[in-house]
KOLKELO-106529 format. One record per residue (C-alpha): x, y, z; residue in one letter. Coordinates in pm, whole numbers, padded with zeros to 5 digits, always signed. Example, Ala and Ser with C-alpha at 12.3 -4.5 7.8 and 13.67 -1.06 7.14 Angstrom:
+01230-00450+00780A/+01367-00106+00714S/
***
This chain:
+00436+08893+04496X/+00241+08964+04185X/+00262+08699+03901X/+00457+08949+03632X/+00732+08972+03930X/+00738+08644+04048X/+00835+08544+03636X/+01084+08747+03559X/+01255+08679+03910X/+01245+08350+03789X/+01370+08423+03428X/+01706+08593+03574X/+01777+08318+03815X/+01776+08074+03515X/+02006+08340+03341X/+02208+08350+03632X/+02280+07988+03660X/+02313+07968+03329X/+02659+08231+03376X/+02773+08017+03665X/+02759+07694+03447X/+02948+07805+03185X/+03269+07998+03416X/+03277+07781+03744X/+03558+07556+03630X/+03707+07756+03344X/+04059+07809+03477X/+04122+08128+03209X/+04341+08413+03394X/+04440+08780+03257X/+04801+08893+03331X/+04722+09253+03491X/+05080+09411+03559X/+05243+09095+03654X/+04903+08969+03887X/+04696+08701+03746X/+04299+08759+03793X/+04101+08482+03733X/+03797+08679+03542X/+03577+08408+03449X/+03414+08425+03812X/+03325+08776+03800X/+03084+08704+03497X/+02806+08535+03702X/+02825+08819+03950X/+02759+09101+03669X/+02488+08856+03560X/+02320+08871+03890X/+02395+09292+03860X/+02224+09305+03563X/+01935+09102+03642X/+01831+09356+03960X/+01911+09656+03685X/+01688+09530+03422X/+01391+09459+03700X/+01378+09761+03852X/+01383+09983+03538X/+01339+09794+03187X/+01061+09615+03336X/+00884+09853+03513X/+00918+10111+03227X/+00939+09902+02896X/+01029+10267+02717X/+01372+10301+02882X/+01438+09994+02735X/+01703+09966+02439X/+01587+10052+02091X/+01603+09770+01845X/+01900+09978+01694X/+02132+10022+01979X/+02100+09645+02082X/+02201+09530+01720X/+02483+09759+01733X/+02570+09645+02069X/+02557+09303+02017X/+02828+09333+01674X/+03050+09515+01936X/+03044+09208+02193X/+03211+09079+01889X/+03510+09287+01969X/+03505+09132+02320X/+03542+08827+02230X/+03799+08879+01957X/+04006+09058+02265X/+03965+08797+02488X/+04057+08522+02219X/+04377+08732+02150X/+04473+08737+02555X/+04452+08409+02550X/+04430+08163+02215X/+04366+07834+02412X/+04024+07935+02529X/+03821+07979+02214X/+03570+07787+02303X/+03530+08009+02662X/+03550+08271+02391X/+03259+08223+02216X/+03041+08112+02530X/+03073+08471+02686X/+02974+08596+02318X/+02642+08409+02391X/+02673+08600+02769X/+02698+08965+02587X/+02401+08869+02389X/+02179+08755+02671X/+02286+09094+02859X/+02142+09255+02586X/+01864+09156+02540X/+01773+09175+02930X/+01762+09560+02859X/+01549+09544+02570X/+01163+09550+02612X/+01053+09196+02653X/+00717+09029+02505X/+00723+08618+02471X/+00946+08579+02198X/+01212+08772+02386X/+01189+08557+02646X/+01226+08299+02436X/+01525+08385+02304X/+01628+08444+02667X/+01593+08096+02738X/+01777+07956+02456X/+02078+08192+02503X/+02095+08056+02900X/+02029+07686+02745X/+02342+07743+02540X/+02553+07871+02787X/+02480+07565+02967X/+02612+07365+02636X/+02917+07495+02630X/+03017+07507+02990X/+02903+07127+03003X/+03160+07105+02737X/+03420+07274+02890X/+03388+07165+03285X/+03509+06825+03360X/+03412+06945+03775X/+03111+06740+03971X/+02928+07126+04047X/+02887+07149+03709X/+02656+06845+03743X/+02499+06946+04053X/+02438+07277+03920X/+02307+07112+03590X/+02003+06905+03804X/+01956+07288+03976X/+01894+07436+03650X/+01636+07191+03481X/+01441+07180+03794X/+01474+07544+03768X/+01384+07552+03397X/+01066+07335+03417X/+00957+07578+03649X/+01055+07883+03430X/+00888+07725+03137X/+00557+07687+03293X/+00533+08070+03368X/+00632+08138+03022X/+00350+07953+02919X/+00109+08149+03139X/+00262+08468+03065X/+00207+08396+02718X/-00139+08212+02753X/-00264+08590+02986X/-00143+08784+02768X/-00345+08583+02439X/-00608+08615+02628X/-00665+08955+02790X/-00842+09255+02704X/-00682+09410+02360X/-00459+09655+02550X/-00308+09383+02739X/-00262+09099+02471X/-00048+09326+02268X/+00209+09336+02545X/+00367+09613+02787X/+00565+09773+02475X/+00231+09914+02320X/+00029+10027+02638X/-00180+10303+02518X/-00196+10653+02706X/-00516+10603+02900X/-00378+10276+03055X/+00009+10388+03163X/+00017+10484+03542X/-00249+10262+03624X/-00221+09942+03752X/-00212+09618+03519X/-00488+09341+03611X/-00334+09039+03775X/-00389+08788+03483X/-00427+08484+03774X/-00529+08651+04104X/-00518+08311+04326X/-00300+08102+04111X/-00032+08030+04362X/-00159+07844+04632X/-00108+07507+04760X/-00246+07296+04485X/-00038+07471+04207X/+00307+07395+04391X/+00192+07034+04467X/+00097+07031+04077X/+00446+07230+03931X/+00665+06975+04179X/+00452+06713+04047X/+00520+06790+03678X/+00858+06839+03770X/+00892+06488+03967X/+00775+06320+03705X/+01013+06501+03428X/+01291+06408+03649X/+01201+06035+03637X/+01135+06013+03298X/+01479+06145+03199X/+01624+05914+03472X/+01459+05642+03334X/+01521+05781+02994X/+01928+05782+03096X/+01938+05467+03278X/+01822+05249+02955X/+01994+05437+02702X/+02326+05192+02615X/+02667+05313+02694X/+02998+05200+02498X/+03160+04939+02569X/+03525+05139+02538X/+03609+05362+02815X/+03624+05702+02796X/+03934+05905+02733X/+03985+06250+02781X/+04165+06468+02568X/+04233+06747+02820X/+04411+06529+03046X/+04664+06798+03130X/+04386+06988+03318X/+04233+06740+03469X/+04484+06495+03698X/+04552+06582+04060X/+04918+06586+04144X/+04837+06329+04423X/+05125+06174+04599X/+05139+05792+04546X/+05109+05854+04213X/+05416+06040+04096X/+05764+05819+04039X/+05925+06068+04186X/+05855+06324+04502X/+06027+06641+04636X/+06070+06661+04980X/+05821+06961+05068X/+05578+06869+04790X/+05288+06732+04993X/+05283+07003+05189X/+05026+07193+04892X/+04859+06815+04882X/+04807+06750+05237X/+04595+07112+05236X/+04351+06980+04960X/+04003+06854+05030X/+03982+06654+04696X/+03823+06338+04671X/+04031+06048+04518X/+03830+05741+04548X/+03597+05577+04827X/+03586+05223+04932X/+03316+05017+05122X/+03468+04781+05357X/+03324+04408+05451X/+03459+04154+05679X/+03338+03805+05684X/+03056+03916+05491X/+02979+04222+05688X/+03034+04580+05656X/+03320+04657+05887X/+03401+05010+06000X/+03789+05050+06060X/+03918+05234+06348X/+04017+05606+06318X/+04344+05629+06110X/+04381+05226+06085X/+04391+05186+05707X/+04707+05251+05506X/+04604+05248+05137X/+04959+05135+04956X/+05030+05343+04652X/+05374+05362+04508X/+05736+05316+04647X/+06017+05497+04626X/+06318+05379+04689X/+06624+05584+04511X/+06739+05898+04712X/+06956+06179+04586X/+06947+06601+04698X/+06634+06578+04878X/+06455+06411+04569X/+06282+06053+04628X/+06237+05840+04284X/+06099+05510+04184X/+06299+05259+04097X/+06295+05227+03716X/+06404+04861+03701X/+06213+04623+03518X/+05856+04617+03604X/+05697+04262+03631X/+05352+04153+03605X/+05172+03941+03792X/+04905+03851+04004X/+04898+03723+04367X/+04784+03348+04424X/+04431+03243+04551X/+04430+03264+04894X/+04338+03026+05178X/+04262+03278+05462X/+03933+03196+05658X/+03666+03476+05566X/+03666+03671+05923X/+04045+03725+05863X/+03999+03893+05506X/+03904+04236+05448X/+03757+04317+05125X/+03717+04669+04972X/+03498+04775+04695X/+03670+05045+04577X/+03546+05354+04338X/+03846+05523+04235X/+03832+05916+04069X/+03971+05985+03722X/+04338+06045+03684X/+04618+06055+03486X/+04826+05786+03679X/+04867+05398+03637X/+04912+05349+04039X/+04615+05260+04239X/+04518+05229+04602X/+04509+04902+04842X/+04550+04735+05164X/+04875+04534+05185X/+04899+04268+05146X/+04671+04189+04929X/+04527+03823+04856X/+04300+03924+04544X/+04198+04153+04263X/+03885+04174+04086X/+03823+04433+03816X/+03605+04470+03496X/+03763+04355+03247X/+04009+04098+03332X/+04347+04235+03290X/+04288+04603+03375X/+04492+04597+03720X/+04796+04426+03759X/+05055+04334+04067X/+05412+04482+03968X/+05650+04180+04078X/+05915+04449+04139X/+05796+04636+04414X/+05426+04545+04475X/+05232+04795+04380X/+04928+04765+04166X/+04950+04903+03816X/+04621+04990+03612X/+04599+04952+03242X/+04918+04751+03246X/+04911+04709+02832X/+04801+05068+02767X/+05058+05187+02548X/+05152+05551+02411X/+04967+05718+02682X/+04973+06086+02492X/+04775+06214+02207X/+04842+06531+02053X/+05080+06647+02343X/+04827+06594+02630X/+04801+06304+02883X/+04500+06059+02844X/+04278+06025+03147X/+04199+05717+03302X/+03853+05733+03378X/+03663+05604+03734X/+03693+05288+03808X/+03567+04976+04064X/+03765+04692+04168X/+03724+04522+04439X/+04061+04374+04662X/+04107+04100+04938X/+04358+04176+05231X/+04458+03975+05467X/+04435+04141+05826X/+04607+03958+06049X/+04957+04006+05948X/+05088+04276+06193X/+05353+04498+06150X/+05570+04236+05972X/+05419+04141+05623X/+05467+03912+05300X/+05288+04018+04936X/+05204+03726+04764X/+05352+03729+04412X/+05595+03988+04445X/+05978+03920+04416X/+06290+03887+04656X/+06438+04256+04429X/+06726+04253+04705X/+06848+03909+04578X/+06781+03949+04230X/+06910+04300+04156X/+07334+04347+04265X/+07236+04690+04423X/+06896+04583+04580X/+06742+04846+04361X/+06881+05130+04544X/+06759+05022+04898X/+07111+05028+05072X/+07205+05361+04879X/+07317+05636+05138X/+07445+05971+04984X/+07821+06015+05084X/+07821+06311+05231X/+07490+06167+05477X/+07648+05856+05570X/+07868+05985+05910X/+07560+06215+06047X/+07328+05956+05980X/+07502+05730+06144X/+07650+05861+06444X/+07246+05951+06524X/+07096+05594+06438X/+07410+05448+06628X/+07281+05633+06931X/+06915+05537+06900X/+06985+05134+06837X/+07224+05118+07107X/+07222+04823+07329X/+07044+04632+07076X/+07209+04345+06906X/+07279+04337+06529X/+07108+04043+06427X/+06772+04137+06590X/+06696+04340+06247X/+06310+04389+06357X/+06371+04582+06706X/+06650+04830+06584X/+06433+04926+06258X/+06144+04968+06559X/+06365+05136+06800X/+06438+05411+06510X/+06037+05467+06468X/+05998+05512+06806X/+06250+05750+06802X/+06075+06019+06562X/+05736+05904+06663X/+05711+05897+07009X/+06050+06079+07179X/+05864+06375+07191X/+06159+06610+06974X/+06005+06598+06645X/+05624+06737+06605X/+05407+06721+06330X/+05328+07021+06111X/+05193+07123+05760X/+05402+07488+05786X/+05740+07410+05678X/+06050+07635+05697X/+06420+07556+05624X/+06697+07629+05878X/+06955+07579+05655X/+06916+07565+05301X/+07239+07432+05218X/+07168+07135+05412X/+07047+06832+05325X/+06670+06852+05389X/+06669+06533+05625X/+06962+06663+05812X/+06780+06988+05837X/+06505+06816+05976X/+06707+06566+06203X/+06899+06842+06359X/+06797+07221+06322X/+06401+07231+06266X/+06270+06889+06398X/+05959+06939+06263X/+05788+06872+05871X/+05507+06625+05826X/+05510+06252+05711X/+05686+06284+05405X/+06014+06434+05593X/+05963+06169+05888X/+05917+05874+05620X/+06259+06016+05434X/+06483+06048+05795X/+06357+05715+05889X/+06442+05543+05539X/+06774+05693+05574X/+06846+05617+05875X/+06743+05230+05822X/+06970+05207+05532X/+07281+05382+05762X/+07244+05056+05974X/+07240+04837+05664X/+06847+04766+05693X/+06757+04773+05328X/+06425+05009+05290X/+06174+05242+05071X/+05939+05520+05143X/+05589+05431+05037X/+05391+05666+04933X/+04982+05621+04984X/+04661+05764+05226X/+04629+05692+05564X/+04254+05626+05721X/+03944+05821+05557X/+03641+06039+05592X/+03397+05745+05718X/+03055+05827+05641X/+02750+05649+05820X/+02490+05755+05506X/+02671+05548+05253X/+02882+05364+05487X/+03201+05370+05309X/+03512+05534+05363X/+03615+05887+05142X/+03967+05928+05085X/+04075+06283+05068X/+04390+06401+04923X/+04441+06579+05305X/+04433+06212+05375X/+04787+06158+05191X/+05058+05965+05381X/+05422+05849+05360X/+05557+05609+05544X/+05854+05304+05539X/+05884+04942+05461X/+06237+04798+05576X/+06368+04472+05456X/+06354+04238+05700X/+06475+03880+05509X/+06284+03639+05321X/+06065+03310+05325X/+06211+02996+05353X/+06013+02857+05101X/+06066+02798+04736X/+06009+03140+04599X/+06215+03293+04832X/+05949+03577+04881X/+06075+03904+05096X/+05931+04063+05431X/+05857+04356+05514X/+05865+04563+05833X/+05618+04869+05809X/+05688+05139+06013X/+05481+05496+06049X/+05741+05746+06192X/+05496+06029+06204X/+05341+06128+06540X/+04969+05997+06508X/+04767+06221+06728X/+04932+06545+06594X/+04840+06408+06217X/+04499+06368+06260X/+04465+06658+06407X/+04624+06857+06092X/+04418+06656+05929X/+04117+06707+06057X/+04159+07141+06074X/+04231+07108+05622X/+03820+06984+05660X/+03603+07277+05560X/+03302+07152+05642X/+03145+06979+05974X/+03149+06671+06012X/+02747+06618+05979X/+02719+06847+05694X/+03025+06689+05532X/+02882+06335+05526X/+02566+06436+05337X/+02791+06606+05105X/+03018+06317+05023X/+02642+06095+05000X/+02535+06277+04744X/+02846+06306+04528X/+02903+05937+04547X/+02589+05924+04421X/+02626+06193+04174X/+02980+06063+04065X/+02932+05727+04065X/+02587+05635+03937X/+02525+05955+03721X/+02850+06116+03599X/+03029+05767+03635X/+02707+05553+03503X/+02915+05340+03253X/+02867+04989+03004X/+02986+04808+03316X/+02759+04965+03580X/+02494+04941+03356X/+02542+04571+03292X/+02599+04567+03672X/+02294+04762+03828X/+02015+04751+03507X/+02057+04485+03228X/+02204+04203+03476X/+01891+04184+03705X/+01647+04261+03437X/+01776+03923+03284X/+01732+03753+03666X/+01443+03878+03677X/+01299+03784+03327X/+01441+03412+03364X/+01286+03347+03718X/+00956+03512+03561X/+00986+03259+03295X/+01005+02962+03530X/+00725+03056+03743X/+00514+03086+03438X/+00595+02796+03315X/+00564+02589+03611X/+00180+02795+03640X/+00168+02695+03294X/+00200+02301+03380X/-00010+02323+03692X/-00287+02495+03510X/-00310+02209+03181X/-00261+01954+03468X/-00595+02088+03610X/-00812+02183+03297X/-00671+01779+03212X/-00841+01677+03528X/-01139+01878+03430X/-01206+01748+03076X/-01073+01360+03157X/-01382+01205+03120X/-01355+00832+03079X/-01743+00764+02976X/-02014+00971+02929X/-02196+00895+03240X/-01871+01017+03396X/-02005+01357+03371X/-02272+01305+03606X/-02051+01370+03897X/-01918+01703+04096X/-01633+01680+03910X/-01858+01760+03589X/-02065+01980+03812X/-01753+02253+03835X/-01722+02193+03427X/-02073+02273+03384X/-02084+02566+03564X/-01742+02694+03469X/-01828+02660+03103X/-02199+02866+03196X/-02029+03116+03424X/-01755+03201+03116X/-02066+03175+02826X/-02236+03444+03001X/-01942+03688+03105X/-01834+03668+02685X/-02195+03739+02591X/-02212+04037+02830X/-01863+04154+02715X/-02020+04158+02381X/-02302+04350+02393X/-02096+04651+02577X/-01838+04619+02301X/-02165+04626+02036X/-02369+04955+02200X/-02007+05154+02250X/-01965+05118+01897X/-02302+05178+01784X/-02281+05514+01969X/-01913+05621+01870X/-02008+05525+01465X/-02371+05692+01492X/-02255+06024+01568X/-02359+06056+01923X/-02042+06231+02070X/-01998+06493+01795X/-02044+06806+01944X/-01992+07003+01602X/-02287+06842+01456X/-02519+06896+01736X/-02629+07260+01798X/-02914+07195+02007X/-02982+07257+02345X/-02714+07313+02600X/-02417+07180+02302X/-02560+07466+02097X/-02487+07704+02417X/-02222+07644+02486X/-02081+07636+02103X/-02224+08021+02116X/-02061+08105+02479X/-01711+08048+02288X/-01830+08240+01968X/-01878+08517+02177X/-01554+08493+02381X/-01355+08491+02070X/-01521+08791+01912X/-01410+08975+02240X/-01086+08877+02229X/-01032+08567+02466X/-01005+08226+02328X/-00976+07861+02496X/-00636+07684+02412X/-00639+07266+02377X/-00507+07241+02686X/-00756+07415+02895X/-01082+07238+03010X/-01415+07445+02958X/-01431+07477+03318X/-01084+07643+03368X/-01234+07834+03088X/-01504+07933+03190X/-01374+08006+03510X/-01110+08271+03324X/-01329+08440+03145X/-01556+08515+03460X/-01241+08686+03623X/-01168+08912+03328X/-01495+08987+03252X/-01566+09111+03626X/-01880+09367+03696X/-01831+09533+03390X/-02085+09366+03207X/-02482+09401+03288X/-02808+09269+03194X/-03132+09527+03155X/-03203+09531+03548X/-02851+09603+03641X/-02733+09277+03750X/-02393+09153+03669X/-02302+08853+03407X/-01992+08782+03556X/-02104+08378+03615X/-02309+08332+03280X/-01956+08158+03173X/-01963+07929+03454X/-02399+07861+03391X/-02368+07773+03041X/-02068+07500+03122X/-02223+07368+03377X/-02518+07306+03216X/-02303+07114+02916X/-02184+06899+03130X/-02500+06832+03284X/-02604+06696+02939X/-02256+06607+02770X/-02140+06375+03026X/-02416+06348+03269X/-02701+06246+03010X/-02929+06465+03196X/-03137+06703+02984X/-03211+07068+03038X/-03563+07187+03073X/-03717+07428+02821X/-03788+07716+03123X/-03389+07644+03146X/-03256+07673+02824X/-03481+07994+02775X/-03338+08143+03064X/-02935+08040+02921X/-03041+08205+02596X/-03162+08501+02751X/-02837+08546+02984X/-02580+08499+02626X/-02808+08713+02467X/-02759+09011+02780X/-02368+08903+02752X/-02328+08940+02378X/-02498+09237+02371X/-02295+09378+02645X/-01957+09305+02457X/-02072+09480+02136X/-01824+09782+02089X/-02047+10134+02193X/-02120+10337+01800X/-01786+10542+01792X/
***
């Protein structure tokens, strides 16, 4: 692939991902006869159109190119597009204006192209990247984002040799393909850098590159971040309808959630000090609870909520499991945990909170009005870490939350039984408990799990139909279709507790995780979403009187995860290097807050910097201890000894190294201030060649930027110049360039002088060149 090709493939990839950037998570639609098309993704693919147009015809034949006429008046009628598209829709103005900048760069692809073109090119893509960074709140806008400034530094460094050949060619060719006169169309263009693209110039580009990269890391990394979190104003776009988060759930909701692949937060796992990797579908990560039924509609109860924490804990270590948790942003207060839990740390104190009420743990618990200007605030990411205690079983007890069923008259709605469900309800629990005494509260609530889970009549499904819409949905479920997924067998089961009198709730959360062995952490997916049941089971005996709870999972276990695991779009290999990188992307890039930043940079710089200051000083001691041994003399005649031996010899040994340092310091100056190294002022010998070689290049048209060495120069100029050029016998000049820099650096760095039978034969050769670049009389 020819240089000229290999560029402006280059240039329209940029373009291309420049489109993609700024429509991959625009969610703008068009209303076309009553069907909604979402038209933002069909700009990158006319990008990619246009791109393959514009190679294969503008840039093979600059002259069927657009005049300079038709492209201004096509790019003031964009302006129409975008007034259109603003009037289809008046929230997306913004979007708007950043396909404006699209029309513009479409343009100008079909126009003739010399380096300022391109340069405009570049800029239009760079601000198509602006605004979509503005307008995507997505991670692939952030993975496409490192794609396109890898893909930039290499697009710039063509455009610099496309520019640089076509300074420096012949006249024909330095005025660009737009003015090719008639002797030189239909024949083929001079590669400008026949070679270039070998092995050392993609080890040198991925250098340059590399180090770009870690200069704007390291650039990022020290650059201070607020102290206040963020908030985002677009918070009705952004939050996830996730269950265990909503107060209140439709039976049949989850269904759309349990289908979604979205992450919601990962957690890292350690037990007794060590990371600890749960067994499949162990984990139930506790969100919210809901616990007031009515028409197939679950809600929270909206009693008083009460704040508090849970007491310190006295567990040994190997029976606590700690998660470090890094939760996505939302729009909710709930968060996730292992029940019970024993502890909660967060930074900064207070931002997580234990609800008394119902245990659940609330986030921002002082936040406020929580909507600005008619949209929801986001709560951004966020670590905390939490304690569990593991070895509770099925039966549990939270620490600081309240007995509700013996402070509230109607237990918060945890006995409630519609009416018209009572007699069904019971008359199928009665059946299932029977045989079992009353009092043993733990076995019936048990027997009725076992019932759903494991009798082998209800299956587990994500396709849910109604057999009778003017039933009940449980009863539906209990008696005509007998199958739904977790959220139907959590709601039966509930219901069926409370038509025995057990007191219960449906709790709403995630069950297991991705686990990945890369990062060795767990990824919770929204697929991962779960609902199961706490029953009321009595109380402590102690003084606060605190309740416990039974939790049961009605919902067939093998037949979830394998629903589960079919909603995964990805293998399982392929899928764990995903979920690496965008915890790494999400949480140390995107995420890379004050806190982190205090956590991962500042903190261990100012370890670091103390224990450095210790050492020294503790070198610093040990070293006056010994020069005080060295120069304790008690008596002159002291001296006479090996101690004053080492003295004397140290003191010689450090005389002679300053006198030596001296006298280099002394003859670099004396060369540097007499003139020595100024090539303008010395025009003699191979200096004075040299000086002439790049006289004569210049008058011919090709000069030697600041950035090029003579030898690349020289080098350059031997390539263009070719066989064309001849001395009186016939014999080509072509390395004359490469002679005369070779020989000043012979004498410029090597301090070896020519001979006068050289410098004779030099003259002689620039003499044969200049002569040969004279223009021919007419």
């Amino acid at each position: 692939m020819s240089f000229a090709s290999l560029y402006r493939i280059s240039m329209y990839l940029l373009l291309f991902l420049s489109s993609l950037i700024l429509n991959i998570d625009s969610d703008a639609t068009i209303d076309l006869g009553g069907s909604f098309v979402h038209y933002p993704k069909l700009y990158p693919l006319v990008m990619a159109l246009v791109g393959m147009i514009a190679f294969f015809t503008v840039d093979r034949r600059p002259g069927k190119g657009l005049t300079t006429g038709a492209a201004n008046l096509l790019g003031i009628a964009s302006l129409v597009l975008v007034y259109i598209e603003y009037q289809l829709d008046r929230s997306q103005l913004v979007l708007a204006c950043g396909h404006w900048l699209y029309y513009l760069t479409i343009v100008k692809m079909f126009r003739p192209k010399e380096p300022s073109d391109d340069w405009y090119l570049i800029v239009l893509g760079l601000m198509q990247v602006l605004v979509g960074c503005f307008l995507s709140q997505g991670d692939r806008v952030g993975m496409l984002l490192v794609i396109w400034a890898i893909l930039a530094l290499w697009v710039l460094s063509l455009f610099y040799l496309h520019r640089e050949s076509l300074r420096s060619g012949p006249e024909w060719q330095r005025s660009g393909p737009v003015r090719l006169p008639e002797d030189a169309i239909g024949r083929t263009e001079p590669e400008p850098y026949p070679g270039l693209f070998g092995l050392p110039f993609y080890i040198s580009t991925a250098r340059a590159a590399t180090m770009t990269l870690l200069l704007g890391m390291f650039i990022f990394l020290i650059m201070p971040r607020s102290e206040v979190r963020s908030q985002s104003p677009r918070g009705a776009s952004a939050p996830r309808s996730l269950t265990g988060f909503s107060d209140e759930v439709q039976l049949g909701q989850m269904g759309e959630i349990l289908e979604n692949n979205a992450v919601v937060f990962t957690a890292e796992l350690f037990k007794g000090g060590n990371r600890y990797e749960p067994e499949e579908g162990e984990l139930l990560w506790r969100g919210v609870t809901l616990s007031r039924y009515d028409d197939g509609r679950w809600a929270r109860d909206r009693g008083a909520i009460q704040l508090g924490s849970p007491p310190a804990s006295r567990r040994a270590p190997d029976q606590i499991l700690e998660q470090r948790i890094r939760m996505e942003e939302t729009a909710e207060r709930v968060i996730f945990g292992v029940r019970p839990i024993l502890d909660i740390s967060v930074r900064p104190e207070g931002l997580i909170a234990l609800n008394s009420h119902d245990g659940t743990l609330i986030r921002d618990p002082d936040r406020g009005v929580r909507r600005i200007t008619g949209f929801r605030r986001n709560y951004g990411p966020l670590d905390y870490v939490i304690k569990s205690d593991l070895d509770t079983g099925a039966v549990s007890v939270q620490p600081g939350e309240n007995d509700v069923l013996n402070y509230f008259p109607d237990a918060g709605g945890m006995r409630d039984v519609p009416p018209e469900l009572q007699e069904p309800l019971r008359e199928i629990s009665d059946r299932v408990v029977a045989g079992i005494p009353p009092e043993d509260v733990v076995e019936r609530a048990q027997a009725l799990e076992r019932y759903l889970r494991d009798s082998g009549t209800f299956r587990y499904t994500l396709q849910m139909t109604r057999s009778d819409p003017g039933l009940d949905p449980n009863l539906d479920f209990l008696l005509n279709t007998q199958q739904g997924h977790c959220e139907y067998f959590a709601s039966a089961l509930a219901l069926l507790l409370r038509s025995q009198g057990i007191p219960s709730r449906v709790v709403n959360g995630f069950k297991g995780g991705d686990w990945n062995d890369l990062a060795q952490m767990l990824t919770i997916r929204q697929r991962h979403a779960h609902s199961w049941v706490e029953a009321y089971v009595g109380s402590t005996s102690t003084s606060d009187r605190s309740p416990i709870w039974l939790t049961l999972d009605p919902a067939p276990a093998a037949e979830r995860e394998e629903q589960v695991a079919l909603v995964s779009q990805l293998p399982q290999s392929l899928r764990q290097l995903v979920d690496f990188v965008r915890y790494i992307w999400v949480f140390y890039i995107a995420g890379f807050n004050a806190d982190r930043q205090e956590q991962l940079l500042y903190q261990p710089i100012r370890t670091l910097v103390a224990e450095a200051r210790e050492g020294f000083r503790i070198m610093r001691m040990a070293l006056m201890n010994v020069v005080r041994w060295l120069t304790d003399f008690p008596s002159p005649t002291a001296f006479f000894s090996i101690r004053g031996f080492i003295v004397s010899s140290l003191g010689m040994l450090f005389l002679v190294g300053l006198i030596t340092l001296g006298r280099r310091v002394w003859r670099m100056m004396s060369r540097r201030l007499g003139g020595e190294d100024n090539l303008a002022g010395d025009l003699s010998g191979a200096l004075a060649a040299y000086v002439r070689l790049v006289r004569v290049l210049e008058q011919y048209g090709l000069q030697r930027p600041a950035t090029e060495t003579p030898r690349e120069f020289a080098r350059r100029a031997s390539l263009l110049l070719g066989d064309r050029i001849q001395d009186h016998d016939g014999r080509p000049l072509t390395d004359v360039p490469g002679r005369v820099v070779e020989a000043f650096y012979r004498v410029r760095f090597g301090d070896l002088p020519l001979g006068p039978d050289a410098m004779a034969q030099l003259d002689a050769q620039l003499d044969a060149l200049e002569l040969g670049l004279k223009p021919s009389p007419g």
